[in-house]
TIZA-354895 format. One record per residue (C-alpha): x, y, z. Coordinates in Angstrom, 3 decimals. Layout:
REM TIZA-354895
X_Y_Z
...
This chain:
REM TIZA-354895
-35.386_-15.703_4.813
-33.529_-13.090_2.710
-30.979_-10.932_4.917
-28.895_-9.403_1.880
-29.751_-8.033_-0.861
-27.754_-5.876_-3.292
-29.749_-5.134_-6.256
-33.727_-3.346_-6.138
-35.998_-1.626_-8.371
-37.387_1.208_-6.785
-40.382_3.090_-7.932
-40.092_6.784_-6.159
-42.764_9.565_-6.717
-42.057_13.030_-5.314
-43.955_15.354_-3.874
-47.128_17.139_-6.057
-46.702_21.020_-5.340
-49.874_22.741_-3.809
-51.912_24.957_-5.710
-52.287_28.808_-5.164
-55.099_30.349_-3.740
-57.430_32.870_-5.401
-58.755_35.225_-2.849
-60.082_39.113_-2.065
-59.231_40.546_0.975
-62.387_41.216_2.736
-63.702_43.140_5.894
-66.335_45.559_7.286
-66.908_48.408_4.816
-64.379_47.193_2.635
-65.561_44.234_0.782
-63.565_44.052_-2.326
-59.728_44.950_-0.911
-57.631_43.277_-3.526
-56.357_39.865_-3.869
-54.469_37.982_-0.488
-54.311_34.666_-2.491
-51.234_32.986_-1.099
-49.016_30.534_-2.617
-48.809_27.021_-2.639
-45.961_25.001_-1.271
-43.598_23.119_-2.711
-43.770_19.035_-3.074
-40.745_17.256_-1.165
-37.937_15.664_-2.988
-36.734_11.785_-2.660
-33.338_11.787_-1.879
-30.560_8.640_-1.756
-27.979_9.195_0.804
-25.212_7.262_1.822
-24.734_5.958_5.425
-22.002_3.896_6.309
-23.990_2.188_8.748
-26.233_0.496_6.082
-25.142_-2.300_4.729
-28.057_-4.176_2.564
-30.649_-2.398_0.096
-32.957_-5.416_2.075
-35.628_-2.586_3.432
-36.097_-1.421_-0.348
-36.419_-5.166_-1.261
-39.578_-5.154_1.124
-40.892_-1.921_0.093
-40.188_-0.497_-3.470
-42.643_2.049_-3.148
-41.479_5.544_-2.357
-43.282_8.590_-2.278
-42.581_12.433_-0.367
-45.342_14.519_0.659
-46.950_17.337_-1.075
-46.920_20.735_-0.683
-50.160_22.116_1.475
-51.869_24.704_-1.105
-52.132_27.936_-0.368
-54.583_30.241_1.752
-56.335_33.607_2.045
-54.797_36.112_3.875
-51.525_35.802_1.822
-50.553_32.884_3.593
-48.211_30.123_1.187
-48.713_27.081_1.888
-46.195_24.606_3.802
-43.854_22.597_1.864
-43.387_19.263_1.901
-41.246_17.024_3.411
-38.386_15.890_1.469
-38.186_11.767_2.006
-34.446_10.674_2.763
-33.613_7.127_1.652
-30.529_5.480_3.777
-28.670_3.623_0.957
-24.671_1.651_1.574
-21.583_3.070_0.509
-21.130_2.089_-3.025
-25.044_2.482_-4.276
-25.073_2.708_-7.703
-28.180_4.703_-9.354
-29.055_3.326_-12.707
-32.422_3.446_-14.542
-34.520_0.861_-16.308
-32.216_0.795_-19.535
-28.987_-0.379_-17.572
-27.780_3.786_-17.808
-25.657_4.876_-14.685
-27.816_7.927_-13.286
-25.401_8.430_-9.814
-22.677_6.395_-8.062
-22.841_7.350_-3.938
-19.516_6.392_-2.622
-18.639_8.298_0.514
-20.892_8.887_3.579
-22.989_11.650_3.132
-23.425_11.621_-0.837
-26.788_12.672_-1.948
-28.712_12.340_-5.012
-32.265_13.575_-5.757
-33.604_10.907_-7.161
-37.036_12.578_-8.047
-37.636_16.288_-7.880
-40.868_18.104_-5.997
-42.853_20.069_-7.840
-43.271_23.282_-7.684
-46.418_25.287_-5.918
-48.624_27.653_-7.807
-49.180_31.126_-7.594
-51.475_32.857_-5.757
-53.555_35.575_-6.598
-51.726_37.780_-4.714
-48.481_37.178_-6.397
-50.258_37.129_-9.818
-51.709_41.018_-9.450
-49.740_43.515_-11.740
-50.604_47.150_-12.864
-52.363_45.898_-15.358
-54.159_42.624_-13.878
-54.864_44.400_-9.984
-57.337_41.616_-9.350
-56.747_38.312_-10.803
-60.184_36.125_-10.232
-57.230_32.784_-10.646
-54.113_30.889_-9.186
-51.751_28.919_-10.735
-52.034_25.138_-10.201
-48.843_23.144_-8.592
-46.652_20.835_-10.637
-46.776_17.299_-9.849
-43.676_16.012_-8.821
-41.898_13.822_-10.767
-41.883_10.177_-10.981
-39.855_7.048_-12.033
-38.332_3.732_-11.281
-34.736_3.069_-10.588
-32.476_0.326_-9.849
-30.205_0.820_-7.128
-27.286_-2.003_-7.266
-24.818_-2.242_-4.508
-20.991_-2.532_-5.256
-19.242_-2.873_-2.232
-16.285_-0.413_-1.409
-13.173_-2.474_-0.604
-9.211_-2.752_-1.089
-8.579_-5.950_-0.820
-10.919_-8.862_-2.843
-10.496_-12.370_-2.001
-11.810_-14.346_-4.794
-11.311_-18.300_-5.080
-13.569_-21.489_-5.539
-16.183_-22.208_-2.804
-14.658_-23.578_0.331
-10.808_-22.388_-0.898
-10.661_-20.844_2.993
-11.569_-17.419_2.050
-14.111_-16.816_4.563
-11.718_-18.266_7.088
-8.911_-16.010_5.738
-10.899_-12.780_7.013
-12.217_-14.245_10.165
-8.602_-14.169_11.544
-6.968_-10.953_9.191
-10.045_-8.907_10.778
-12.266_-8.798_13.617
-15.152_-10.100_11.147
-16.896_-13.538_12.093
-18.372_-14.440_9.075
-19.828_-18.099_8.298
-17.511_-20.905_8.436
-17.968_-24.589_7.476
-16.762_-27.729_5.510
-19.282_-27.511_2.813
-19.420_-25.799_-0.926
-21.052_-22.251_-0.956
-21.347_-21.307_3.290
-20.887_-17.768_2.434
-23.965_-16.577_0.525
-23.205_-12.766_0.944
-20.129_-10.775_0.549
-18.140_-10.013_3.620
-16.459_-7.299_4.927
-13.797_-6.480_7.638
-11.059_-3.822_8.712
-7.789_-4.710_8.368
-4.409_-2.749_10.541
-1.170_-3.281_9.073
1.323_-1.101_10.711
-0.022_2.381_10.043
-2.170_1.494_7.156
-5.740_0.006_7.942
-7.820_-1.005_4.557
-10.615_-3.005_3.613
-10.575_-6.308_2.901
-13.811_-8.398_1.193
-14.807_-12.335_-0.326
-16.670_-12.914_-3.073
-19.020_-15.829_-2.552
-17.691_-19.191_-4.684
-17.173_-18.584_-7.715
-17.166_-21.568_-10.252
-16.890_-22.181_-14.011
-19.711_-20.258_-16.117
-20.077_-17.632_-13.104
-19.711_-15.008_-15.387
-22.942_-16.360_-17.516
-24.556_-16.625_-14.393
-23.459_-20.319_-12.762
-23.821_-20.592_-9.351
-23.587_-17.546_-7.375
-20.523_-15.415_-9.244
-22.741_-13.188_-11.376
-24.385_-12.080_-8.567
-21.515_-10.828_-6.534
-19.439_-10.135_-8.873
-19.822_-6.525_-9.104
-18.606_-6.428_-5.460
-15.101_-6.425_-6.335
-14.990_-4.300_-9.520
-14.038_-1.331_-6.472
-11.023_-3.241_-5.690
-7.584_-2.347_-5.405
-5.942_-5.498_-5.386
-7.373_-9.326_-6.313
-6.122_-11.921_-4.423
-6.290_-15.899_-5.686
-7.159_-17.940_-2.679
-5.711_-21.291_-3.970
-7.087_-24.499_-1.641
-3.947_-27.170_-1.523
-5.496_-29.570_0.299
-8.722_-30.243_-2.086
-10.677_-33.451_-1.546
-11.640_-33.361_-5.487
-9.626_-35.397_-7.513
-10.355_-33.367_-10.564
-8.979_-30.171_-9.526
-5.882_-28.937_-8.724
-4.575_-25.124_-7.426
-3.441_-24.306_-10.931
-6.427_-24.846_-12.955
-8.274_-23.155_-10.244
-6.361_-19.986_-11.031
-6.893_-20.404_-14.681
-10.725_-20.912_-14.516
-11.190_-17.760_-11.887
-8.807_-15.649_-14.315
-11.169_-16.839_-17.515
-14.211_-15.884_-15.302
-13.013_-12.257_-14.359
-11.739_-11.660_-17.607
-15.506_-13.166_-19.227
-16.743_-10.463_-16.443
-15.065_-7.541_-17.148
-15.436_-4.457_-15.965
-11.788_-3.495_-15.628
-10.270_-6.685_-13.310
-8.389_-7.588_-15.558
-5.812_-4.759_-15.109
-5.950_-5.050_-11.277
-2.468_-6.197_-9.476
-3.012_-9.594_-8.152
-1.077_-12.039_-5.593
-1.964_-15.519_-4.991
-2.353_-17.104_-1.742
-1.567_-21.077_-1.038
-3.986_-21.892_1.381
-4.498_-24.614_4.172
-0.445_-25.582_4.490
-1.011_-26.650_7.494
-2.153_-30.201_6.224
1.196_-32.591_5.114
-0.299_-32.950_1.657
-1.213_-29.451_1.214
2.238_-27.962_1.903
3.531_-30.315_-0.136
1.692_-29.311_-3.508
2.263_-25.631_-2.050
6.191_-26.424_-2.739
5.596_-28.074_-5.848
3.263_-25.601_-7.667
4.711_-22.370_-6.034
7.821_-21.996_-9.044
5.089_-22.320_-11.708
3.023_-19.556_-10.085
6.207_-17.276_-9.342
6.836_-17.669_-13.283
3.893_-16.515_-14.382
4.793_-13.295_-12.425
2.623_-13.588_-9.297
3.402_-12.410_-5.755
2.934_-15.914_-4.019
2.186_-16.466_-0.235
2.131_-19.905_1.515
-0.572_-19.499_4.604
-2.656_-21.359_7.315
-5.691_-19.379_8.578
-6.381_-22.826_10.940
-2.661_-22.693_12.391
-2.052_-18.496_11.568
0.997_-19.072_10.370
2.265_-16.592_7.124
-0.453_-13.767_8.014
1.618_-11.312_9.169
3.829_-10.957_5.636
0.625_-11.117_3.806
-1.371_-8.858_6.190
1.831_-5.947_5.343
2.228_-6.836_1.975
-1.581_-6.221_1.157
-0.944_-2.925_3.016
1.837_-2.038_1.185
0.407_-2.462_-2.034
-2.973_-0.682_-1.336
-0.902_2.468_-0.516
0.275_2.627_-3.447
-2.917_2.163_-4.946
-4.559_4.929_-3.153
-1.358_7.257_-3.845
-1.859_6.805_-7.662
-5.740_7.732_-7.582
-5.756_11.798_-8.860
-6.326_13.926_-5.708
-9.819_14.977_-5.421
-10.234_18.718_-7.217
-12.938_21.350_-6.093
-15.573_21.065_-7.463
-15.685_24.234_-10.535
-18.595_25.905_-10.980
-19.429_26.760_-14.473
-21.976_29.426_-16.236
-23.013_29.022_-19.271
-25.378_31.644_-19.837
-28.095_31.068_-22.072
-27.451_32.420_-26.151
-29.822_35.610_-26.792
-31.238_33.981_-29.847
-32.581_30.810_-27.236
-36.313_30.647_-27.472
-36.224_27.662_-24.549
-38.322_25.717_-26.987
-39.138_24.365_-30.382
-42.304_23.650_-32.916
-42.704_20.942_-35.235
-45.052_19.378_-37.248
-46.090_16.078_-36.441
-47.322_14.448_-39.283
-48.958_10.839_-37.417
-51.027_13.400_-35.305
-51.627_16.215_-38.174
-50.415_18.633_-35.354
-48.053_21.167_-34.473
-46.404_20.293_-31.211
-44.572_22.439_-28.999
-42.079_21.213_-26.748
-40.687_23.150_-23.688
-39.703_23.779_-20.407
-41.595_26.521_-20.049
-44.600_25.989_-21.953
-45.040_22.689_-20.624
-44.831_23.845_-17.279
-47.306_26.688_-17.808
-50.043_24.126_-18.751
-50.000_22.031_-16.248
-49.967_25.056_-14.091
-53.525_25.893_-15.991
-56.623_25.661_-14.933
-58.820_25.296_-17.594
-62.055_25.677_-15.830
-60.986_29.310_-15.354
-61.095_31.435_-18.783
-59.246_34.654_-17.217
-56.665_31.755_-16.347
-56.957_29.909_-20.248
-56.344_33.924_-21.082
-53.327_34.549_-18.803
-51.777_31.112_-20.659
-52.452_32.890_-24.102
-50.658_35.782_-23.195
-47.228_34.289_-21.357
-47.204_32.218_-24.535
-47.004_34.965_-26.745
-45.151_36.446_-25.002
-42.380_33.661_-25.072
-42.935_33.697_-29.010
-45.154_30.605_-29.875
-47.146_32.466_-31.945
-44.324_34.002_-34.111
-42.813_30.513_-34.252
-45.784_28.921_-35.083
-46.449_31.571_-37.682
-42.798_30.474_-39.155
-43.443_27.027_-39.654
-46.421_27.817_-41.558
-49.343_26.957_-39.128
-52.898_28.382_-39.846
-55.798_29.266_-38.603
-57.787_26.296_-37.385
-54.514_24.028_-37.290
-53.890_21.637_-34.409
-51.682_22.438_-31.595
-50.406_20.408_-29.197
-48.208_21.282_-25.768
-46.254_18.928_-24.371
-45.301_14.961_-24.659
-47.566_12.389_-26.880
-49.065_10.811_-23.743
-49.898_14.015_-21.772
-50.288_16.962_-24.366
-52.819_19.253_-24.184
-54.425_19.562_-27.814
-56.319_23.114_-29.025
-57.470_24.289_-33.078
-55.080_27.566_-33.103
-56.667_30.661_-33.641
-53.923_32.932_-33.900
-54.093_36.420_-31.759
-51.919_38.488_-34.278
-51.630_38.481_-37.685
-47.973_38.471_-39.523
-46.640_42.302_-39.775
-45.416_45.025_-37.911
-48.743_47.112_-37.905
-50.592_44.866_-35.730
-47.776_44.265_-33.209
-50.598_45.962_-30.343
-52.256_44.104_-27.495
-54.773_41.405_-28.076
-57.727_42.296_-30.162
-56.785_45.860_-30.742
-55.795_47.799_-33.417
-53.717_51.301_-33.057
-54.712_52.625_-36.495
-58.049_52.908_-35.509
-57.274_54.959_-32.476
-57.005_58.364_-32.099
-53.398_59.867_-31.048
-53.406_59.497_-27.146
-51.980_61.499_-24.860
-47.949_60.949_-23.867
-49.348_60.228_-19.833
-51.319_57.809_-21.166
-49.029_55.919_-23.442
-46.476_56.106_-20.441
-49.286_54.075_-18.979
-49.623_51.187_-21.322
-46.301_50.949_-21.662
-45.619_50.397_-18.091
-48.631_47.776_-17.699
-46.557_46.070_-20.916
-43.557_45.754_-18.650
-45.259_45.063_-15.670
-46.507_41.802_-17.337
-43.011_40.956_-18.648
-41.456_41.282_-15.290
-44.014_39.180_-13.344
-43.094_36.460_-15.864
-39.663_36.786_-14.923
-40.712_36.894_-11.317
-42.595_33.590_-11.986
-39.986_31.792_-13.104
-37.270_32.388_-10.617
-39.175_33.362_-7.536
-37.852_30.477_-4.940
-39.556_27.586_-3.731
């Protein structure tokens, strides 16, 4: 049965947010006492976050689907709705987000790193919070936003120092079992660790990670044997350490051409190894044969440039020098990485000429779609059961300038318009509310030259319902969730 596993897909879905409530205040003698529509909550987010105490993505391996809860909608009496609960996903130190395409979306290292890996959506407006000067008693409510949706990989890359690497049964396993307080899985056969492990190393007044990759052997870096898999687990690494067996039973292998095939192999692999410092470490001297070919082989390694160490982890003999040495040269490592700065926040506010969206013509469809933020928001915030509601869309989206910009790209009368993203776009003929020119820049469907001049209290009038309008759109779009 599996007990490991360090690579999922996940499939998350957050929370839908509820939608607002359309209601009039009612009570004796008063039937009609304006609109107590309250909002609806928002729909709870699915967040990664790293605890050190979790070790395997195994529980996501079991259960891929994730989903938050949604927002409650909202109720008469002004009362919003409740949000919902944001879903918290436990992932190891060293999860790396990616999505379907291979493209690194987070990398959680460090307990207590969070990423939202799918966002809530927001809750409609209520009635309430829809009213204005010049709308007192919206008969509609804003729909909530479904939350968003999406698959991701999550691949595990354990966080270590030190990275033993060597060919199956080299002693690596053994190596940790008596550096650390780990016990992994010991015995005299090829391939007996089948998962990375991990253990704590002290060294004077430096303590550090130290890790083994399970066998690798030639091709691993195609995808032989085990070494693709766990490869990734030492591209965190500080330091690579050869575990060279001198006391192999094969008579086509030797300590040297082990080196050569795990250095082809990392450098195959990639991912930066091949610029790690490295140290090599003769293995199983305890055996009369093996110390001998540890004497014989040890100049040829020490002219190639590498740090060599001559060990037993059966008798513990040469653990101690390597133990400090590893220690030493992981200080150093950490004391080269650039100090941590604060994080900056920056503004960049948005250019005055930004319309937040844009209008083309898409010639497979024969229509003019807009794409936006905003727009596309406001639709599926729409419901279209409800005219005053299909009219309260019209307006914010003149308002925001699709019109104009439609006008500018040459769209007519009876033309095709579409809002949003080929699979979910909501398609309408255009009938436009205004034609081109300043003398018909009035409200819909009326035109000032055929008015009489009104009095300056009543202008003062219109032109405060006009803001009104334009400041409950700004209301809408920042009001918090």
């Amino acid at each position: 049965m599996t007990t490991f596993v360090d690579r999922v897909e996940l499939h998350v879905a957050a929370g839908n947010g509820g939608h607002g409530c359309a209601s009039v205040h009612r009570e004796k003698f008063k039937p009609l006492g304006g609109p107590d529509g309250g909002n609806g909550g928002r729909g709870g987010d699915v967040v990664l976050v790293v605890d050190q105490s979790v070790t395997t993505l195994l529980d996501y391996h079991h259960s891929p689907h994730r989903k938050a809860t949604n927002g409650k909608p909202g109720e008469g009496g002004n009362r919003s709705g409740k949000d919902g609960q944001d879903l918290v996903l436990p992932v190891p130190d060293g999860t790396v987000v990616l999505d379907k395409e291979g493209n690194v979306l987070a990398d959680l290292v460090g307990q207590g790193t969070t990423y939202v890996a799918a966002e809530g959506g927001r809750g409609g407006l209520g009635n309430a919070a829809l009213s204005s000067a010049r709308r007192k008693a919206p008969g509609f409510a804003l729909l909530g936003v479904p939350g968003a949706t999406g698959d991701i990989v999550l691949e595990l890359k354990t966080v270590a120092d030190v990275a033993l690497v060597g060919f199956p049964s080299a002693g690596k396993s053994s190596l940790i079992s008596v550096l650390s307080a780990a016990k992994p899985k010991i015995a005299d056969y090829p391939f007996t660790t089948l998962v990375p492990n991990l253990g704590v190393v002290t060294a004077g007044s430096t303590v550090y990670t130290i890790a083994d990759v399970p066998g690798l052997i030639p091709g691993a870096s195609q995808g032989k044997g085990l070494g693709l898999e766990f490869l990734r687990h030492v591209e965190r690494c500080s330091v690579l350490v050869h575990v060279l067996d001198t006391a192999t039973l094969e008579s086509d292998r030797d300590p040297v051409s082990d080196l050569d095939v795990i250095e082809e192999e990392l450098k195959q692999y990639g991912g930066g190894l091949e610029n790690r410092p490295r140290l090599v470490v003769l293995n199983k001297v305890d055996i009369p044969d093996g110390k001998d070919l540890a004497d014989m082989i040890r100049p040829d390694l020490e002219a190639r440039g590498y740090k060599v160490f001559e060990v037993s982890a059966v008798a513990r003999t040469g653990l101690k020098e390597l133990s400090y040495f590893l220690a030493e040269v992981v200080a150093k490592a950490r004391a080269r990485k650039p100090k941590q700065e604060a994080t900056r926040i920056v503004i960049r506010p948005k250019a005055v000429d930004e319309t937040g969206f844009t209008v083309t013509f898409d010639e497979a469809e024969g229509v003019y779609r807009v794409r936006g933020e905003k727009p596309e928001r406001w639709v599926r915030q729409t419901d279209f059961n409800n005219d005053e509601a299909v009219g309260y869309l019209a307006d914010r989206l003149n308002r925001l300038g699709v019109e104009d910009e439609l006008l500018k790209v040459g769209a007519r009368a009876g033309d095709g318009v579409a809002i949003g993203s080929d699979e979910n776009a909501v398609v309408f003929d255009w009938e436009p509310s205004m034609m081109a020119g300043a003398e018909m820049l009035g409200r819909r469907g009326e035109d000032h030259r055929m008015e009489a001049p009104r009095p300056a209290a009543q202008r003062r009038k219109e032109r405060d319902a006009r803001r009104s309008d334009s400041a409950q759109d700004e209301y809408d779009e920042f009001r918090p969730f």
